[in-house]
C-alpha positions as CSV (number, residue, x, y, z in Angstrom):
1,X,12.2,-55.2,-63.0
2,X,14.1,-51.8,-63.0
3,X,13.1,-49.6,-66.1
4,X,15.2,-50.6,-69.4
5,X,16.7,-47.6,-71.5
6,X,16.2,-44.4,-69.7
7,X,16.7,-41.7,-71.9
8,X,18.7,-38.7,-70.7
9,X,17.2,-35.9,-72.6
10,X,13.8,-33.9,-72.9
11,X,13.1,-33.0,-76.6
12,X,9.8,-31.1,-77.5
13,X,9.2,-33.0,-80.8
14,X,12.3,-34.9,-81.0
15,X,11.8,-36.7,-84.0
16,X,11.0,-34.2,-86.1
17,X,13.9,-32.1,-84.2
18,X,11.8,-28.6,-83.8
19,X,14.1,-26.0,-82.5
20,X,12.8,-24.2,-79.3
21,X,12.6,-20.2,-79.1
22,X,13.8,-19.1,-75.8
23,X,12.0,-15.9,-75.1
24,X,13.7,-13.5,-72.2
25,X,11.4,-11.0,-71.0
26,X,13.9,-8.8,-70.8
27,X,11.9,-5.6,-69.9
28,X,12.1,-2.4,-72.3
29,X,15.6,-1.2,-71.6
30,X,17.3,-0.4,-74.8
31,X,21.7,-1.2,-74.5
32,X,23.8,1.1,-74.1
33,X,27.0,1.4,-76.7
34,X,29.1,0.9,-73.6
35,X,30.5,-2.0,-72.4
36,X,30.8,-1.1,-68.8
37,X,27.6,0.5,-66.7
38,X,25.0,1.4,-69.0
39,X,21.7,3.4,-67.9
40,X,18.1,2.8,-67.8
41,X,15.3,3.5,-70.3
42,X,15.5,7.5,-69.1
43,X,19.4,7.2,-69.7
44,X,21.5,6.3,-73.2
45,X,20.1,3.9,-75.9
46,X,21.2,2.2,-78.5
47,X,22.2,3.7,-81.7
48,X,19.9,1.8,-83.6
49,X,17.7,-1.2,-82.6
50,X,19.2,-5.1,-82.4
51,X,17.3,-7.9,-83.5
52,X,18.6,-11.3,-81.9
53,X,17.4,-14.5,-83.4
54,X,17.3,-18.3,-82.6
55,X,20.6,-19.3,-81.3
56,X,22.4,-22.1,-83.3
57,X,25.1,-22.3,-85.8
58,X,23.4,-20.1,-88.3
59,X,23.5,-17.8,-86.4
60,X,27.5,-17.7,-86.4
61,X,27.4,-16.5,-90.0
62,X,29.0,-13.1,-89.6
63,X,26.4,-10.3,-88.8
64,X,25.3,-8.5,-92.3
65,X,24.7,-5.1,-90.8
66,X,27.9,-4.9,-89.1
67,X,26.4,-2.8,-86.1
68,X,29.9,-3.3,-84.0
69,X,32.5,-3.6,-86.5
70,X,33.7,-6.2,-89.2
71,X,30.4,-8.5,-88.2
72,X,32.5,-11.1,-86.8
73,X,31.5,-13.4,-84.1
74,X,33.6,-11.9,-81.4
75,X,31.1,-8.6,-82.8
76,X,28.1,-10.2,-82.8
77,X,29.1,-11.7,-79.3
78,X,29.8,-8.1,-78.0
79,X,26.1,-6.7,-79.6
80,X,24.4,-9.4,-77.8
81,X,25.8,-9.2,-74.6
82,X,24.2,-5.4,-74.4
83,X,20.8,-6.5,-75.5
84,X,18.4,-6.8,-72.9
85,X,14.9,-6.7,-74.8
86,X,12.3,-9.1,-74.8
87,X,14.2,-11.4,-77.8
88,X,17.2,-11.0,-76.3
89,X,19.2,-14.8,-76.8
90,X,20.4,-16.9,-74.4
91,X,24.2,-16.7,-74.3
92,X,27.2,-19.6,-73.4
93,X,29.9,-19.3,-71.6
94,X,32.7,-21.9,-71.2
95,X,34.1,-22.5,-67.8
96,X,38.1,-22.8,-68.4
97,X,37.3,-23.0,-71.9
98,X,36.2,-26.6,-73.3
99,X,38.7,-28.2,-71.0
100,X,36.8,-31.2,-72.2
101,X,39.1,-31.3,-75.2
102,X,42.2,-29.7,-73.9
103,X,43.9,-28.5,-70.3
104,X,41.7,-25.6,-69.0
105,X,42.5,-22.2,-69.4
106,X,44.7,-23.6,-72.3
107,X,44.9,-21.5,-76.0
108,X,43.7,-25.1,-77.4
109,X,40.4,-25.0,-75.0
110,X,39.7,-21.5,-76.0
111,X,39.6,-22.4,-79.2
112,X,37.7,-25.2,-79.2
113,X,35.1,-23.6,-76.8
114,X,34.4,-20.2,-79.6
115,X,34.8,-23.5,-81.6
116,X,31.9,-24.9,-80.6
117,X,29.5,-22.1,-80.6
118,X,30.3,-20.9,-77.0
119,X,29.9,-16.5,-76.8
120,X,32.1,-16.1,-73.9
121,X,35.1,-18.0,-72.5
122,X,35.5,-17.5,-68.9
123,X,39.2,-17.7,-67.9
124,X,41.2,-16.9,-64.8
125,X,43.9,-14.3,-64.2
126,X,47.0,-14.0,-62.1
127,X,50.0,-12.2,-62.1
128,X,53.3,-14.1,-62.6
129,X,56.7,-12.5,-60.3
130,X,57.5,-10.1,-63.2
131,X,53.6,-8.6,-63.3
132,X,52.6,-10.4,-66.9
133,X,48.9,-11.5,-66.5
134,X,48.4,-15.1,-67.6
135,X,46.0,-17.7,-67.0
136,X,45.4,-19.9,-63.9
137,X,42.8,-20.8,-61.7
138,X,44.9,-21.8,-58.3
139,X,47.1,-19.2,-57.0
140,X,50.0,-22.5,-57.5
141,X,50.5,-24.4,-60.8
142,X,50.9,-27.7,-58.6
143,X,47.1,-28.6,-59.9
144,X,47.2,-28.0,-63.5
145,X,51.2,-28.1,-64.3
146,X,53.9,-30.5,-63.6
147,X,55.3,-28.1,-61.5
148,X,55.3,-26.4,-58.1
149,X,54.9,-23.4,-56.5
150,X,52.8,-20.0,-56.6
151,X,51.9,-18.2,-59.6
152,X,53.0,-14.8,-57.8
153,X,56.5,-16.3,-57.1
154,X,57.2,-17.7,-60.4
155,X,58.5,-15.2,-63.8
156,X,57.0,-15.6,-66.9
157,X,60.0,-17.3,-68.2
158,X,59.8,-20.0,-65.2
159,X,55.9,-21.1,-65.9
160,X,56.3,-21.0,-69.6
161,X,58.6,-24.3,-68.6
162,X,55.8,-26.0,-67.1
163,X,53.5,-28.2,-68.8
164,X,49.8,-28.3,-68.0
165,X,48.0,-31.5,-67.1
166,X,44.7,-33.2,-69.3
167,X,41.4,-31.3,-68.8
168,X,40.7,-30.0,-65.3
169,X,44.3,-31.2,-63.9
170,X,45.0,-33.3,-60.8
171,X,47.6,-35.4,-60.1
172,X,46.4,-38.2,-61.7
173,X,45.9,-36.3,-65.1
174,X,49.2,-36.7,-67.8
175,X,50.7,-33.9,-68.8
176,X,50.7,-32.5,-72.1
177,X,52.8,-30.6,-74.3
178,X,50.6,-27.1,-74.2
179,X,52.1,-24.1,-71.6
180,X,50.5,-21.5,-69.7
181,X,49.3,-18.9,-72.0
182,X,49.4,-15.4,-71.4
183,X,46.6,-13.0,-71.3
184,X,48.1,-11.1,-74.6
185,X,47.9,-14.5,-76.4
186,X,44.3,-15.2,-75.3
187,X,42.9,-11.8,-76.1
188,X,44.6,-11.8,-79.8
189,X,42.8,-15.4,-79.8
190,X,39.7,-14.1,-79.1
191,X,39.9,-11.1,-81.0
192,X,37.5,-12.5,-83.7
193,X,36.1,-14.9,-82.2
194,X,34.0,-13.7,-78.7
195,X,34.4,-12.3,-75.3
196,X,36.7,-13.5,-72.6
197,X,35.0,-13.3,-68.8
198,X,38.2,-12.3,-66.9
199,X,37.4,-13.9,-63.0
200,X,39.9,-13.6,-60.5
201,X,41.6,-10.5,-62.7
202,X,40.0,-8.2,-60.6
203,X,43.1,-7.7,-58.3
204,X,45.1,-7.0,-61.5
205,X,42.6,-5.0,-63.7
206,X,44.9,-1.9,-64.4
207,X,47.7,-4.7,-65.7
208,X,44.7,-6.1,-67.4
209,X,43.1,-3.1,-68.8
210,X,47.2,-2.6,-70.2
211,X,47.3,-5.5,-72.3
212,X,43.6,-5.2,-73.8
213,X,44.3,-1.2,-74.8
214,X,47.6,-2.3,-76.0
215,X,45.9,-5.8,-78.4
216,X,42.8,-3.5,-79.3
217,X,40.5,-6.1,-77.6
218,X,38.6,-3.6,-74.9
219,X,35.3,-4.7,-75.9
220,X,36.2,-8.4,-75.8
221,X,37.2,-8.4,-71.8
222,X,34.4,-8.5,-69.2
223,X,35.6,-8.2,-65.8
224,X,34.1,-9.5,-62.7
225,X,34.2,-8.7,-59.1
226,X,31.9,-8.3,-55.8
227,X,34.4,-5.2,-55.0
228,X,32.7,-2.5,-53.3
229,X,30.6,-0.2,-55.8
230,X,32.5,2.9,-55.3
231,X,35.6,0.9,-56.1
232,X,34.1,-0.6,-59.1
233,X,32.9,3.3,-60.3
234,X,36.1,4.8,-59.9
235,X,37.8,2.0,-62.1
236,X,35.3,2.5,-64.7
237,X,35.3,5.8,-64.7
238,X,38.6,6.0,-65.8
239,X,39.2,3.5,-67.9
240,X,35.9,4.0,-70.6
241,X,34.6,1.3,-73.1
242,X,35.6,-1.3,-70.2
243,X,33.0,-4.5,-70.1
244,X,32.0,-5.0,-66.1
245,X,29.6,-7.9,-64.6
246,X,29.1,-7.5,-60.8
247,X,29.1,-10.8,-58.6
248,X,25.9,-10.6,-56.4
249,X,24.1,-13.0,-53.9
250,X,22.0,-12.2,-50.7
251,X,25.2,-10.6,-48.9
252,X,25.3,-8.0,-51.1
253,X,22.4,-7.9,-52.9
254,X,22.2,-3.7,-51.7
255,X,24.7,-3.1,-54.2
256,X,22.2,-2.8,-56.8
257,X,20.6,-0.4,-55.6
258,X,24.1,1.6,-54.8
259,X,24.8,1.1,-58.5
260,X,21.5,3.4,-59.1
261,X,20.6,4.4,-62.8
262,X,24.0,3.5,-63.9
263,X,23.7,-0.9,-63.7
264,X,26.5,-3.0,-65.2
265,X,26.0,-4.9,-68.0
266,X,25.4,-8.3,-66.4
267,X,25.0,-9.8,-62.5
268,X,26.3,-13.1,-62.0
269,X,23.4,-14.4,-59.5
270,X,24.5,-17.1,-57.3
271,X,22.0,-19.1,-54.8
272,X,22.1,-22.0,-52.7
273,X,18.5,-22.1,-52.1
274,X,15.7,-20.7,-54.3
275,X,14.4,-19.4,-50.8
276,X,17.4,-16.9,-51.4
277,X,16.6,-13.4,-52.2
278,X,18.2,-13.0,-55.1
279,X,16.5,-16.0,-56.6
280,X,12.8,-15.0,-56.5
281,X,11.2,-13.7,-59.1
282,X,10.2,-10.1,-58.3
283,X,14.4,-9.3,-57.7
284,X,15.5,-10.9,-60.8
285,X,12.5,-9.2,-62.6
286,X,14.0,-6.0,-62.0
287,X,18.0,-6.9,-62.4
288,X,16.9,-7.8,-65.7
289,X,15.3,-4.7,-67.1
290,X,19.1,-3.1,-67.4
291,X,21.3,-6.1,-67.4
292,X,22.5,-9.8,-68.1
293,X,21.6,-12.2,-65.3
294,X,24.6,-14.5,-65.1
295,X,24.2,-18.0,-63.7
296,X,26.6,-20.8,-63.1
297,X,25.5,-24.2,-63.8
298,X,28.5,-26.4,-63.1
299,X,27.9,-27.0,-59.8
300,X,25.3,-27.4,-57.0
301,X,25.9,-24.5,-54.7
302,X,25.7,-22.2,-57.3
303,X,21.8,-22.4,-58.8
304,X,20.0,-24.5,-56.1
305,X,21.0,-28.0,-57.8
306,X,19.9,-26.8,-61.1
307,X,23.4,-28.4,-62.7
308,X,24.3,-29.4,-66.3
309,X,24.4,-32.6,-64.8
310,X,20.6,-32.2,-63.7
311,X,19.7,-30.8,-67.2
312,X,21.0,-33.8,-69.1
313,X,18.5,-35.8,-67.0
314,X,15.9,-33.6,-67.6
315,X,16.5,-29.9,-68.9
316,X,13.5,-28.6,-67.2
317,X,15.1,-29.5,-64.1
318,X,18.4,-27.5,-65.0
319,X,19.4,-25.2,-67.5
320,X,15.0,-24.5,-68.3
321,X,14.8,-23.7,-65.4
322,X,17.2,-21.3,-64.7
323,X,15.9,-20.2,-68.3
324,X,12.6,-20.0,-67.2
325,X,12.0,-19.2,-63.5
326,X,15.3,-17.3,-62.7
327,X,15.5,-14.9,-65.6
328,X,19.2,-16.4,-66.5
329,X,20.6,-14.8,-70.2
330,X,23.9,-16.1,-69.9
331,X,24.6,-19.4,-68.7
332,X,28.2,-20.6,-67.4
333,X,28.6,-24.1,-68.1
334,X,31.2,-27.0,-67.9
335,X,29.0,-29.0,-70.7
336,X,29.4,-26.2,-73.8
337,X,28.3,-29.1,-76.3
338,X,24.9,-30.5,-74.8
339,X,24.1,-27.1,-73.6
340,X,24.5,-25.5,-77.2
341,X,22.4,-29.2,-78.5
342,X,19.5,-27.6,-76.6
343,X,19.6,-24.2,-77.1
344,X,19.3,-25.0,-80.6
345,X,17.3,-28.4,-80.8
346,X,15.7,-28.4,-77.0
347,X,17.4,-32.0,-76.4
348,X,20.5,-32.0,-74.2
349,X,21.7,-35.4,-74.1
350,X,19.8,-37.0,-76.9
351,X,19.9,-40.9,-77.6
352,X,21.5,-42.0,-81.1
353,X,18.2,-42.5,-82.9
354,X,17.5,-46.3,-82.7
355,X,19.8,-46.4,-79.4
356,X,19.2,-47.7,-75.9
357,X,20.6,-46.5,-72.7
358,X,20.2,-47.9,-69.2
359,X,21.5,-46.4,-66.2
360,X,24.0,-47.2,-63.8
361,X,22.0,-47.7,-60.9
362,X,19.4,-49.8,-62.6
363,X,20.9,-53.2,-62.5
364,X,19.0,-56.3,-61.7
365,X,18.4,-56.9,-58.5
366,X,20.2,-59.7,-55.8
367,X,23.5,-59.8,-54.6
368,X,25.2,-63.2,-57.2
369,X,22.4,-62.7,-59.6
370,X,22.1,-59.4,-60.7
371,X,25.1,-57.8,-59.1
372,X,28.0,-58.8,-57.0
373,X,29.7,-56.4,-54.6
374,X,32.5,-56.2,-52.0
375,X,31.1,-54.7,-49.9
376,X,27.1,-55.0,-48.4
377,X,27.3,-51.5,-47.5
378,X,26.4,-49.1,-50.2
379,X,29.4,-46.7,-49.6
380,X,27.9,-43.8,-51.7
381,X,25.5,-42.9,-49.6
382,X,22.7,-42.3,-51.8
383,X,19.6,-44.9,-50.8
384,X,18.2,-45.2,-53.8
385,X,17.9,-49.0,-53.7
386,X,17.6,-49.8,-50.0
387,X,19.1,-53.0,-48.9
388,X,21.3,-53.7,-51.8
389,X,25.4,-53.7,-51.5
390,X,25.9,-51.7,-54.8
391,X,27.7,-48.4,-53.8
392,X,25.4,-45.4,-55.3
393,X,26.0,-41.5,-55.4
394,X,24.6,-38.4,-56.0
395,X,26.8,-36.1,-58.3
396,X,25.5,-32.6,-59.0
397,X,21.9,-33.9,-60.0
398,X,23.2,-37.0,-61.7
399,X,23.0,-40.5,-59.9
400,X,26.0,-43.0,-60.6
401,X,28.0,-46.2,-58.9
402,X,31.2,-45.5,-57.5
403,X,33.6,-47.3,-55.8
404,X,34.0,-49.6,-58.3
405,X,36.2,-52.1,-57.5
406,X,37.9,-55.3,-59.0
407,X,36.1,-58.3,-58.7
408,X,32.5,-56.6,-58.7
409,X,30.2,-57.0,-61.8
410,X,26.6,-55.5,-62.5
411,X,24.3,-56.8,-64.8
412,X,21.4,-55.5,-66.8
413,X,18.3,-56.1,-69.2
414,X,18.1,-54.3,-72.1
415,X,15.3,-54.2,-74.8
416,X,17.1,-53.8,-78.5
417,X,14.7,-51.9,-80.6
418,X,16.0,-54.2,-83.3
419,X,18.2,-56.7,-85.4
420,X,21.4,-55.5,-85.7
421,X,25.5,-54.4,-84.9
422,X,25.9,-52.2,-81.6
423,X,28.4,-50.2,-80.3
424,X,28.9,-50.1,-76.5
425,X,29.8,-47.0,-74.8
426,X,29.9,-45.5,-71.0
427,X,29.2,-42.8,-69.4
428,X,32.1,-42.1,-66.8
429,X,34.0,-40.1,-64.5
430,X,37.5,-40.6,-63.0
431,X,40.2,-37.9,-61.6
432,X,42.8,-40.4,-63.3
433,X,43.9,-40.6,-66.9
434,X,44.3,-44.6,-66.4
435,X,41.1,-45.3,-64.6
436,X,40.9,-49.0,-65.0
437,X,39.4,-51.6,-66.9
438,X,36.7,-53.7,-67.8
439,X,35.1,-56.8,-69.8
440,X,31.4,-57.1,-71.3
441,X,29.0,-59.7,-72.0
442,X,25.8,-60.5,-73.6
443,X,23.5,-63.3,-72.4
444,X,26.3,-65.3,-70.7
445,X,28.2,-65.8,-74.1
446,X,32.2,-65.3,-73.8
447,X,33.5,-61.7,-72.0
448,X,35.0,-59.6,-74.5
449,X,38.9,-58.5,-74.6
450,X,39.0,-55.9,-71.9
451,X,38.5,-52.3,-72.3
452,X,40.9,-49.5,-70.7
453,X,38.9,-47.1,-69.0
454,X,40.5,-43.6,-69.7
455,X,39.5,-41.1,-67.2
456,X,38.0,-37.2,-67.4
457,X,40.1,-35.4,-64.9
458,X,38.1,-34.6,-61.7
459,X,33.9,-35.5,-60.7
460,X,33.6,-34.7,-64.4
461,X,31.3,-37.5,-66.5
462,X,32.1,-38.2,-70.4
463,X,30.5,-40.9,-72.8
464,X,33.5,-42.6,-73.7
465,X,33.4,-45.6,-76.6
466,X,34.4,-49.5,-75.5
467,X,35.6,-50.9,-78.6
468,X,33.2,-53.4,-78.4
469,X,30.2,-54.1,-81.0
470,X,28.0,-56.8,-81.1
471,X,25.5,-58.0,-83.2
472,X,22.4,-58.6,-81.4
473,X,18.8,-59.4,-82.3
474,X,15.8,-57.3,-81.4
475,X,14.3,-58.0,-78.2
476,X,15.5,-58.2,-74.5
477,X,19.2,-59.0,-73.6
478,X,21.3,-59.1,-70.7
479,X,24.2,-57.2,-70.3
480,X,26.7,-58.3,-67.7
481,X,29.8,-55.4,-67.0
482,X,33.0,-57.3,-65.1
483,X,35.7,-55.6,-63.9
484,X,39.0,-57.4,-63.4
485,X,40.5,-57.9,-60.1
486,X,43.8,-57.5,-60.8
487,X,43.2,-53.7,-62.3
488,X,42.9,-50.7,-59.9
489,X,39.5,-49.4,-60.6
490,X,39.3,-45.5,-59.8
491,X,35.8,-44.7,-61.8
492,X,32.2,-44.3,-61.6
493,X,29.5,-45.3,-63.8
494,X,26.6,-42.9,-64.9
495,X,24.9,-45.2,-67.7
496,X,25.6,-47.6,-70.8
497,X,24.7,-46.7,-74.2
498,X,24.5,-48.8,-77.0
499,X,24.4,-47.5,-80.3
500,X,23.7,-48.9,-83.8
501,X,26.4,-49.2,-86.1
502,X,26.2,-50.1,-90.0
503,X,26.9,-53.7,-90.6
């Protein structure tokens, strides 16, 4: 029998929901006042020392001694980002913003992402025809917009015509009614509220350096590049108070050294393998004495596999690790909700209390008893359950079935803790805002009305309700998921959730 209600999260003491400290030993080196290189221990020190507590929504109470400013969050952001001792917090930054909830690199996602507790919202920068900087990723809009064509050929007027598309874009993502900000807009935005990691701006970092001198938002802009250190000096140099983060991996890990007593503020460290250089121990030890260590957690390539996807399985195989064994202070994330659940509460993913989940691939077994596929081959690749038909894949950490089709079904035991109503959710992923559809049914009784199945834009997975609730009785069930055959199905499955509801 394959196990019944896997739960997706690691909590030290869940129930009585003790908050973890995560401790960065940091080395000695007080932070420099500047936002751009800063030196060592010998070198400049803080004014006066920091104290950084537990992260967590208290802590977004403005900061009483004011040590940059007002004491708003965009301050305490900024005074947290140059500490580098031995309490120093763990900080999070949003990739695109919380395109979860709006189109990335959207005014609306920015929000949301400061919002939600994230420090930094990473955003990319291009220049439009007429040289205004504005935000996209691609160097075309054809991705994100309803339009066509590259950024670099398009005036300001032109793109503000364009509509971006849901979340991460596509061209099976709806368009909305929000444009393509510019970087003026996003920096008065952030003013307040945190920093703003500028990727791709590099190119255009005297055009960005304008509009941050001219919005008074200097401390809020972090650039980033892998440019060649002298390059990166003589920009500094001239323009002071600017906030810098250097791109390393094993190609160029010699530019720390170049960098000498004079480090930038962070490194974003990026490894395939933790046989890398850059990701052992004694290297990161010593980036960390003067700086950040930046680490990517969206995607596999980045941190060895150690995804958000990985640490909603199991945190210590993710984001505690990179925590942990890789010396990581600021983590870039496409998941700013779980990630800021366990920073403050050490569960990622956690279960409703008095909720089951199962997981995708843990159907009951035989072909016409516990599943029925198209196809015998398991298209995903992933031989998880040799000799079945059921098409399984690896995502980033995560396990799910894809290639759903119409006509298939899956069904699976579940243990109910106890008597009472349940709300069915799933856990999916589809590049397509209509992704499909599908029926349920519990212990061969009548299938319910069917369900649309709205997608998330791209590979990424969201919980996403059913609109079905049944009343069930404690003890084992089977639950039986049908999709129709005369819906295109364009979604995968990561696990089923059902969730007490008040009667």
């Amino acid at each position: 029998m394959p196990a019944l209600a896997v739960v997706r999260s690691f909590a030290l003491h869940r129930g009585a929901r003790a908050v973890l400290t995560f401790t960065l030993a940091l080395g000695l080196a007080a932070a420099a006042p500047s936002m751009g290189l800063h030196r060592d221990s010998g070198g400049l020190r803080a004014t006066s020392p920091l104290t950084v507590g537990q992260p967590g929504p208290k802590d977004r109470r403005p900061d009483p001694a004011g040590a940059f400013g007002t004491g708003t969050a965009a301050d305490r952001a900024h005074r947290d980002l140059l500490d580098h001792g031995p309490t120093a917090r763990v900080l999070t930054a949003a990739h695109r913003g919380q395109w979860r909830r709006a189109p990335e690199n959207s005014l609306p996602a920015i929000r949301a992402a400061f919002d939600l507790g994230a420090d930094i919202a990473e955003v990319d920068v291009r220049l439009t025809k007429d040289e205004v900087p504005v935000l996209m990723h691609d160097t075309t809009v054809d991705r994100t917009t309803d339009g066509r064509g590259a950024v670099a050929d398009l005036t300001l007027a032109q793109l503000r015509k364009l509509r971006l598309r849901e979340g991460l874009g596509g061209s099976g993502a709806a368009p909305t009614e929000e444009r393509i900000p510019t970087l003026e807009e996003v920096m008065n935005l952030a003013r307040d509220r945190g920093l703003i990691n500028l990727d791709k701006g590099w190119p255009s970092r005297q055009a960005i350096w304008n509009v941050l001198a001219r919005t008074g938002t200097v401390r809020n802009g972090l650039y980033k590049s892998n440019a060649p250190v002298s390059e990166v000096r003589a920009f500094l140099d001239t323009h002071p108070g600017a906030g810098y983060m250097h791109k390393i991996t094993d190609r160029n890990r010699a530019d720390v050294a170049a960098f000498g007593t004079a480090q930038p503020i962070a490194y974003e460290v990026e490894f395939n393998s933790t046989s890398d250089a850059v990701a052992r121990k004694p290297f990161l030890d010593e980036l960390a004495r003067n700086s950040r260590i930046w680490i990517n957690a969206m995607w596999a390539g980045t941190a060895a596999r150690m995804t958000d996807e990985a640490s909603l399985v199991d945190p210590r195989r993710g984001w505690g690790k990179l925590v942990r064994d890789h010396r990581a202070s600021v983590l870039q994330t496409d998941d700013v909700e779980h990630l800021r659940s366990w920073l403050r509460t050490g569960a990622a993913d956690p279960l409703p209390e008095g909720g089951v989940r199962v997981q995708a691939e843990d159907f009951l077994p035989g072909e016409g008893t516990g599943y029925h596929d198209l196809d015998p081959a398991n298209r995903g690749g992933l031989a998880r359950r040799p000799g079945e038909g059921v098409d399984l894949a690896g995502e980033d950490g995560a396990v799910r079935v894809c290639d759903l089709r119409g006509g298939e079904w899956l069904r699976y035991a579940v243990d109910v803790p106890a008597t009472g109503s349940y709300a069915l959710a799933a856990r999916i992923s589809s590049p397509n805002s209509r992704a499909g559809a599908y029926t349920v049914s519990f212990d061969d009784g009548p299938e319910s009305t069917r369900g649309a199945v709205h997608g998330t834009t791209g590979d990424a997975m969201a919980l996403r309700p059913s609109g079905v609730t049944r009343r069930l009785t404690a003890g084992r069930h089977v639950l039986r998921i049908a999709l129709p055959a005369d819906v295109p199905q364009t979604w995968n499955l990561d696990y089923l959730q059902l969730a007490p509801v008040t009667d």
